[in-house]
C-alpha positions as CSV (number, residue, x, y, z in Angstrom):
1,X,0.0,0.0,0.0
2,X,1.3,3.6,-0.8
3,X,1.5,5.4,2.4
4,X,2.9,8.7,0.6
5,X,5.7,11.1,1.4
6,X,5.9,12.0,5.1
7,X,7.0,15.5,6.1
8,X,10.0,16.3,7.5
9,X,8.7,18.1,10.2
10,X,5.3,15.8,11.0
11,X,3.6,16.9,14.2
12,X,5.0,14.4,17.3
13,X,1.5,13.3,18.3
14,X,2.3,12.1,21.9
15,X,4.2,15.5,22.8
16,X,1.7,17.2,24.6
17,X,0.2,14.5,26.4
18,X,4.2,13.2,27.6
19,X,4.2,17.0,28.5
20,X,1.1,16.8,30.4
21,X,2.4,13.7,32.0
22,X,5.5,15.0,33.0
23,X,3.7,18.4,34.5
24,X,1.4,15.6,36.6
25,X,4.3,14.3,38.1
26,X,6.2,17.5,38.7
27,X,3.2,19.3,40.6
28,X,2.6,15.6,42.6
29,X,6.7,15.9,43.3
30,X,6.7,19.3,44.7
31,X,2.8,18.9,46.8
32,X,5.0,16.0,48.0
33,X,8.4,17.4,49.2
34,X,6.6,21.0,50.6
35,X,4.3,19.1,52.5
36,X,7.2,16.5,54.0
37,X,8.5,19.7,55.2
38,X,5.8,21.4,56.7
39,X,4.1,18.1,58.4
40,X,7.9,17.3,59.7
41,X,8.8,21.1,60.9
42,X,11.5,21.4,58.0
43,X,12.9,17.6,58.6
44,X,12.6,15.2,55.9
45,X,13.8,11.7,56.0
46,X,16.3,10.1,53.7
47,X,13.7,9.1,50.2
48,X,11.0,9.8,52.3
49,X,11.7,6.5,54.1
50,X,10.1,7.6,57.6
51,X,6.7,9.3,56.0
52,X,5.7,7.3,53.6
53,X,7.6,3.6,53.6
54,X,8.2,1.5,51.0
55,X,6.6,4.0,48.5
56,X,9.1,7.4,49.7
57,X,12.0,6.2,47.5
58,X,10.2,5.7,44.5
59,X,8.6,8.7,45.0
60,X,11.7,10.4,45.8
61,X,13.6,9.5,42.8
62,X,10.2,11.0,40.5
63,X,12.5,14.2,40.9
64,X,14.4,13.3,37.6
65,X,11.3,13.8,35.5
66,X,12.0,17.3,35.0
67,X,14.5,16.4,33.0
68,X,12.2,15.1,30.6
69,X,11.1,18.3,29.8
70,X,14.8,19.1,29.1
71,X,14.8,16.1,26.2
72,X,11.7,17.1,24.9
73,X,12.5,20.6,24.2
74,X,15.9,18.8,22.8
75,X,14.0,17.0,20.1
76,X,11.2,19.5,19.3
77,X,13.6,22.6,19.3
78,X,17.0,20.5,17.9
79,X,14.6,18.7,15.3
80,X,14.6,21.2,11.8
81,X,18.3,22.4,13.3
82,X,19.6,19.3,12.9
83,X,17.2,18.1,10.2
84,X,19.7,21.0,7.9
85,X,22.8,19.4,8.9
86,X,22.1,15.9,7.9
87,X,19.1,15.8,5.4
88,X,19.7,17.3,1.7
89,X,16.1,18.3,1.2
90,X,15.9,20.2,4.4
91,X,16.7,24.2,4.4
92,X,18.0,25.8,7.4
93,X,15.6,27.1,9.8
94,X,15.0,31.0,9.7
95,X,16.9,31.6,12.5
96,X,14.8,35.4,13.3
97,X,11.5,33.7,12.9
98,X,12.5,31.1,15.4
99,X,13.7,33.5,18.0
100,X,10.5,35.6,18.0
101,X,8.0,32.4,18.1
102,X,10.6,31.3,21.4
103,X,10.1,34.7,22.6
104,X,6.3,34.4,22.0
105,X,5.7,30.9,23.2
106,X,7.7,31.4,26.8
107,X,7.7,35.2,28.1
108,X,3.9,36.5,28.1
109,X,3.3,33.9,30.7
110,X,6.7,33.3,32.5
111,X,6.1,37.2,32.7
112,X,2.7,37.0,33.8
113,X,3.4,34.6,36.8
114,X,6.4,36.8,37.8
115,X,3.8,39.6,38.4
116,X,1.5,37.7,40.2
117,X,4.0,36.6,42.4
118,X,5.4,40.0,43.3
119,X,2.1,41.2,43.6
120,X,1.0,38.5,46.3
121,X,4.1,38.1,48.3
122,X,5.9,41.4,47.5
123,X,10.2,41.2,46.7
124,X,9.9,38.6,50.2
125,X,12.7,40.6,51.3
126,X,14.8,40.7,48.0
127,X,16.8,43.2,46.2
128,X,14.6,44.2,43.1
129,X,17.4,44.3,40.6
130,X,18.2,40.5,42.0
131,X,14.4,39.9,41.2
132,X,14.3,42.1,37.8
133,X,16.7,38.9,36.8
134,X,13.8,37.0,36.7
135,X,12.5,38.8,33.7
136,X,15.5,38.0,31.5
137,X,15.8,34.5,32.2
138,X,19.0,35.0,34.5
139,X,17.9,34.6,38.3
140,X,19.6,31.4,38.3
141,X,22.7,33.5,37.7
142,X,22.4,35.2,41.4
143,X,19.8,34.3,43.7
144,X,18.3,35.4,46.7
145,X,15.5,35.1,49.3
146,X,12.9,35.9,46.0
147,X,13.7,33.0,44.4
148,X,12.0,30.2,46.9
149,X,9.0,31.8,45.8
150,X,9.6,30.9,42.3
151,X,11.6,27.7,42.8
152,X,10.7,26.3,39.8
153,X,11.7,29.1,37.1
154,X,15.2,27.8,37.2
155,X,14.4,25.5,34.0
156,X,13.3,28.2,32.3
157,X,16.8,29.5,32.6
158,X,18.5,26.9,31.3
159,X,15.8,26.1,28.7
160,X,17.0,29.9,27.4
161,X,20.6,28.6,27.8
162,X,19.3,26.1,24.9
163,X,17.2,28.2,22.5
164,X,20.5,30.3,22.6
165,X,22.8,27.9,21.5
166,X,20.7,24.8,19.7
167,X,21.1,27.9,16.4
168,X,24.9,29.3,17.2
169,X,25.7,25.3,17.2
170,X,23.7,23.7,14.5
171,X,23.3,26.8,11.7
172,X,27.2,26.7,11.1
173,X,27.5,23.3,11.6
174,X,24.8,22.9,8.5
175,X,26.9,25.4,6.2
176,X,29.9,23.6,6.7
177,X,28.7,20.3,6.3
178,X,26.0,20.3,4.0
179,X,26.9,18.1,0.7
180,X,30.1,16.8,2.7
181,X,29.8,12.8,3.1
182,X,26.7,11.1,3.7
183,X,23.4,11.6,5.6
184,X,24.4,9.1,7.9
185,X,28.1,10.2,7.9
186,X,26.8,13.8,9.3
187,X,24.1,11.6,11.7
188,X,26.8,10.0,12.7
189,X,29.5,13.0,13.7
190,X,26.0,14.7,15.3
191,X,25.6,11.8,18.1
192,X,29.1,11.8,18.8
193,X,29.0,15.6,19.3
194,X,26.2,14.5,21.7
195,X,28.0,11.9,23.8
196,X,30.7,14.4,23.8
197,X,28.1,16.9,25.6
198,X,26.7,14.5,27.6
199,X,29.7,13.1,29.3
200,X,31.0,16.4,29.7
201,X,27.9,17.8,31.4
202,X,27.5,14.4,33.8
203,X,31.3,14.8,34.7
204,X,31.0,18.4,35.4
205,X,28.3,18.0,37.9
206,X,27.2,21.6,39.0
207,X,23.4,20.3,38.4
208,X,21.5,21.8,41.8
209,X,19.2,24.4,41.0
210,X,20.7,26.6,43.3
211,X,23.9,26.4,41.4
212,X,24.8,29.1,38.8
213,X,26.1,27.2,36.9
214,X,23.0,24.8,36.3
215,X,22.5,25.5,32.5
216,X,25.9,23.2,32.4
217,X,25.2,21.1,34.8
218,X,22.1,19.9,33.3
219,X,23.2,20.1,29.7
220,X,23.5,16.4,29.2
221,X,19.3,16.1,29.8
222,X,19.0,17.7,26.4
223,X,21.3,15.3,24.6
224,X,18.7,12.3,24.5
225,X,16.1,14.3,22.4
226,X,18.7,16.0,20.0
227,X,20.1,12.6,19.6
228,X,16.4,11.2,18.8
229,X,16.0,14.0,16.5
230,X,19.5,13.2,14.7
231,X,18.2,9.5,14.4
232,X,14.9,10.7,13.1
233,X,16.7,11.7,10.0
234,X,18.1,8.4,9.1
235,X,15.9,6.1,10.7
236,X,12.5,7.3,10.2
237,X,12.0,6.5,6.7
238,X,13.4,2.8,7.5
239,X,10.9,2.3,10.2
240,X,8.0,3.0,8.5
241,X,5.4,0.9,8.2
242,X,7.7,-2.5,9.5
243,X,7.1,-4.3,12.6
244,X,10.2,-4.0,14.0
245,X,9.7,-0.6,14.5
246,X,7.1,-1.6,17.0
247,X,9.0,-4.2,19.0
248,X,11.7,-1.5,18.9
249,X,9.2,0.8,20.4
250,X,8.1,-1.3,23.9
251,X,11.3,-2.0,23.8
252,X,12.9,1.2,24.8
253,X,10.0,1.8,27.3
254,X,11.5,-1.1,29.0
255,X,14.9,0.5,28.7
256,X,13.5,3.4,30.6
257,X,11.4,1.4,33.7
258,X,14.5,-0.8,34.2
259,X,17.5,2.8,34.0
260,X,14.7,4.3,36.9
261,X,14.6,0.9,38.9
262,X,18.2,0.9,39.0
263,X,18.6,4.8,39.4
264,X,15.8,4.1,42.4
265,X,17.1,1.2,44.1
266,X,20.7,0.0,43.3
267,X,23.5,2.7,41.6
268,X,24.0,5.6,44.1
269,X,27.1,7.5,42.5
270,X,25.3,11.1,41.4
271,X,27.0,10.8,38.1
272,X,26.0,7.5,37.5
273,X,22.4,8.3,38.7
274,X,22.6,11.2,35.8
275,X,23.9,8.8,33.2
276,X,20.5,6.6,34.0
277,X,18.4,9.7,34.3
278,X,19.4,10.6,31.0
279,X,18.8,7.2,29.7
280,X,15.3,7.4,31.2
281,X,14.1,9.9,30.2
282,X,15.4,9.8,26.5
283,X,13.5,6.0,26.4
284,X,10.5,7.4,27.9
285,X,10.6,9.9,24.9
286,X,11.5,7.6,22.0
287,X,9.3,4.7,22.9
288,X,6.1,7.1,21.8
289,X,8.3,8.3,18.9
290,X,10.0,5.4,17.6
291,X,6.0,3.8,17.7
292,X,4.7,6.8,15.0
293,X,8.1,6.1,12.9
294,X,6.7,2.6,12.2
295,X,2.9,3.3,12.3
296,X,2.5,6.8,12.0
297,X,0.3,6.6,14.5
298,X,0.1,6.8,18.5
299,X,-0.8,4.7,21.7
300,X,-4.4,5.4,22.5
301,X,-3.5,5.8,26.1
302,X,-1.5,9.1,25.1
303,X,-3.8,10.0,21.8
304,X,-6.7,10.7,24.2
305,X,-8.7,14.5,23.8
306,X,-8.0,14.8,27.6
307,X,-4.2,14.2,27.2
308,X,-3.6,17.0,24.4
309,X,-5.8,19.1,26.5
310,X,-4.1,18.9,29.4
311,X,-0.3,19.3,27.6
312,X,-1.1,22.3,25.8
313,X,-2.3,24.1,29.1
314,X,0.8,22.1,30.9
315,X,3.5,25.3,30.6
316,X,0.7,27.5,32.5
317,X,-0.3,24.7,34.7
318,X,3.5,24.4,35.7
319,X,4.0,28.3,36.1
320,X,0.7,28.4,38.1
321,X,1.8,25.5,40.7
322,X,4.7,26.6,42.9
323,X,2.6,29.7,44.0
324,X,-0.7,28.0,44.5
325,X,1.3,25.6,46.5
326,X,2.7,28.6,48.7
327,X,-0.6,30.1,49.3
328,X,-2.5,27.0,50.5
329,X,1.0,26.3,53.2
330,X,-1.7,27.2,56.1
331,X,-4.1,24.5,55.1
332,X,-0.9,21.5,54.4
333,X,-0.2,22.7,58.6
334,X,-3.9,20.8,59.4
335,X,-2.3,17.9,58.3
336,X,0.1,15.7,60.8
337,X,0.3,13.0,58.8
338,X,2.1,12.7,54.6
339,X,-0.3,10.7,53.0
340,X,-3.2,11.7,54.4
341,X,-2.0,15.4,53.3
342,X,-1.3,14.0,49.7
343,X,-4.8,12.5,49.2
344,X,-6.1,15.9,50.4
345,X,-3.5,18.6,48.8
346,X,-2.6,17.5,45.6
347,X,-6.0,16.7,44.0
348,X,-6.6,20.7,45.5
349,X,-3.7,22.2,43.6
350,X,-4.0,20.2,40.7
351,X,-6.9,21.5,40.2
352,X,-6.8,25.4,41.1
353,X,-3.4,25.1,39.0
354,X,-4.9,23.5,36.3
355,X,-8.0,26.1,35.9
356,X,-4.8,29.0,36.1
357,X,-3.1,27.0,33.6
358,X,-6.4,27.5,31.0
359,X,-6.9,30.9,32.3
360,X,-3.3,31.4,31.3
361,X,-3.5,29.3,27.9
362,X,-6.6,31.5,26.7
363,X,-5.8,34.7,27.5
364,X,-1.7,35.1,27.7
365,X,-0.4,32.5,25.4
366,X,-2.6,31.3,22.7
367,X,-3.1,35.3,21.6
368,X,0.7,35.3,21.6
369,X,1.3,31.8,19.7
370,X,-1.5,33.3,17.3
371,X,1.5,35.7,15.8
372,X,3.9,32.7,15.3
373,X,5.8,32.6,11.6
374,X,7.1,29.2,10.2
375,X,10.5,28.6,10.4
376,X,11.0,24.8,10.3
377,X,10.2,24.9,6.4
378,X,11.5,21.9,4.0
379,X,12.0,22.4,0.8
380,X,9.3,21.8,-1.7
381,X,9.9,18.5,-3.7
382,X,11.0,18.5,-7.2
383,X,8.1,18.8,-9.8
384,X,8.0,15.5,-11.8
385,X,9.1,14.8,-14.6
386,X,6.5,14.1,-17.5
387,X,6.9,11.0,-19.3
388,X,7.0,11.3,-23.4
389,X,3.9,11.1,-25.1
390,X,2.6,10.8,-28.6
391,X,-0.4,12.8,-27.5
392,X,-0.2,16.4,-27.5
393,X,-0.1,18.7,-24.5
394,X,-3.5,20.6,-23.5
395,X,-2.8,23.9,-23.2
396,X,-2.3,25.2,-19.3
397,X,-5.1,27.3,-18.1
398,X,-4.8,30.5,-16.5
399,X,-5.1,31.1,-12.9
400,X,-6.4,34.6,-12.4
């Protein structure tokens, strides 16, 4: 059966929903460790181990899931960068368009939950040029008591870090290669340039939030969605429609619950911990991915309306959290026991961050992501070639 020519940019159908998931599990993390703190006066137990058993280290070791977000911007962002490098029919992305759709999709809300911040809990003793930091996406850079109140808005720091350089990297890297060896020659030299990266950042370290230098530090969680994006552009086409594909697929999702058993339960080095994080969270994402390669389709347990819904509104619902979390403290202080103050608190601040997060979604970012320009464009394929015949032509009619 024909299945046609794919795109080279096809929309990843499971991204918002692994978004959405990984937002789930961030809020759940956070409603977690604040109330561990406040239940046991500022003391918390070694993975939890004390407040909530058998269930505290798994829980505990959810904390690598932000890094998720870090490998999906990796393949979504690195994805047409890298797509110029190693694919002939693919131009380089328009590097001005790009910036201004980055600058669109992040700062009217990132902005708007730095005002609402300041306006509920003032500078909380802070210096305001240390807090105007916050509105160029360098706080992480020198921090002070502001900052606790926006824990969180340290990603979006080193998510800048990356928009920054995935272009100064990539755009030369695509003039100078282009038309030099193969596809998967230049595939090839890309995922070495990522293992270079990788190792670098794990051996580094410097990967606390409260770190400045954290946009290092973490660099190595980006690395397993470029990497998926570099093997897009070789494998893809090879995938589709085969079976393997598939077995390929559940595969890899075993790859990532067996790398967080073991990061969980048996390697404690931090580095090594990092190196199974990484590999994690780069299965969790190409288990989904590797699936539409071969099918070009998704798991219904992702491809649900709910799921999309909830991803899209995910970046507001994850702005929204930290602060809903820090206004409800006096109610988590009823509680004397963990779990009992889970089954109460989360559902409560999922759901008030989750109506923000539409709030946000309607009226700050989808007017915003309604001024967007292209700038992944492929080139358009060759017109065919007709084939000789004895009849003649008919003449072309004119489009007016």
């Amino acid at each position: 059966m024909d299945r046609g020519v794919r795109k080279l940019n096809e929309r990843f159908i499971a991204g918002d929903p692994l978004r959405g998931i990984a937002c789930f599990v961030v809020v759940f993390w956070h409603v977690t460790v604040a109330l561990a703190q406040i239940t046991g006066q500022g003391k918390i137990s070694p993975g939890f181990k004390a407040e909530l058993g058998v269930a505290g280290l798994p829980i505990a070791h959810l904390a690598m899931i932000v890094m998720f977000f870090f490998a999906l911007s990796g393949y979504l962002i690195g994805r047409p960068f890298v797509a110029a490098v190693v694919r002939e029919d693919a131009r380089r992305p328009n590097v001005r368009s790009y910036a201004r759709n980055r600058v669109l999709r992040i700062v009217p809300a990132y902005w708007g939950i730095i005002l609402l911040t300041i306006l509920l809990v003032g500078l909380a003793g802070d210096r305001l040029a240390r807090v105007m930091l916050f509105f160029f996406g360098a706080h992480v850079y020198w921090q002070g008591p502001f900052t606790e109140r926006i824990v969180h808005a340290w990603t979006l720091d080193v998510e800048i870090v990356f928009y920054l350089l995935a272009p100064l990297l990539l755009v030369p890297l695509a003039r100078v290669l282009r038309g030099r060896g193969t596809e998967v020659q230049r595939a090839g030299l890309l995922l070495a340039g990522c293992a270079a990266i990788a190792i670098g950042s794990i051996a580094f370290g410097h990967d606390s939030h409260k770190d400045g230098l954290v946009p290092l530090g973490v660099a190595w969680a980006f690395t397993p969605g470029v990497g998926l994006a570099i093997i897009e552009c070789v494998a893809r086409d090879r995938l589709d429609g085969r079976a393997l594909g598939r077995w390929i697929a559940w595969a890899l999702v075993a790859i990532g619950v067996t790398a967080f058993v073991a990061h969980t339960w048996y390697v404690d080095g931090h580095r090594a911990q990092n190196l199974l994080a990484g590999i994690a969270v780069g299965s969790f994402l190409a288990g989904p991915l590797v699936w539409q390669w071969a099918t070009r389709g998704c798991w219904r347990i992702l491809d649900r309306p709910f799921m999309h819904w909830f991803g899209i509104r995910a970046y507001g619902i994850y702005l929204t959290h930290v602060l809903v979390l820090f206004e409800l403290r006096h109610v988590a202080k009823n509680f004397n026991s963990l779990p009992v103050g889970i089954l109460v608190m989360f559902p409560l601040i999922l759901g008030i961050s989750t109506v923000l997060g539409a709030l946000s979604y309607r009226w700050i970012e989808l007017p915003f992501l309604q001024r967007r320009l292209p700038w992944r464009t492929a080139k358009p394929p060759a017109e065919p070639i007709a084939a000789p015949s004895a009849a003649p032509p008919e003449p072309a009619k004119v489009v007016v």
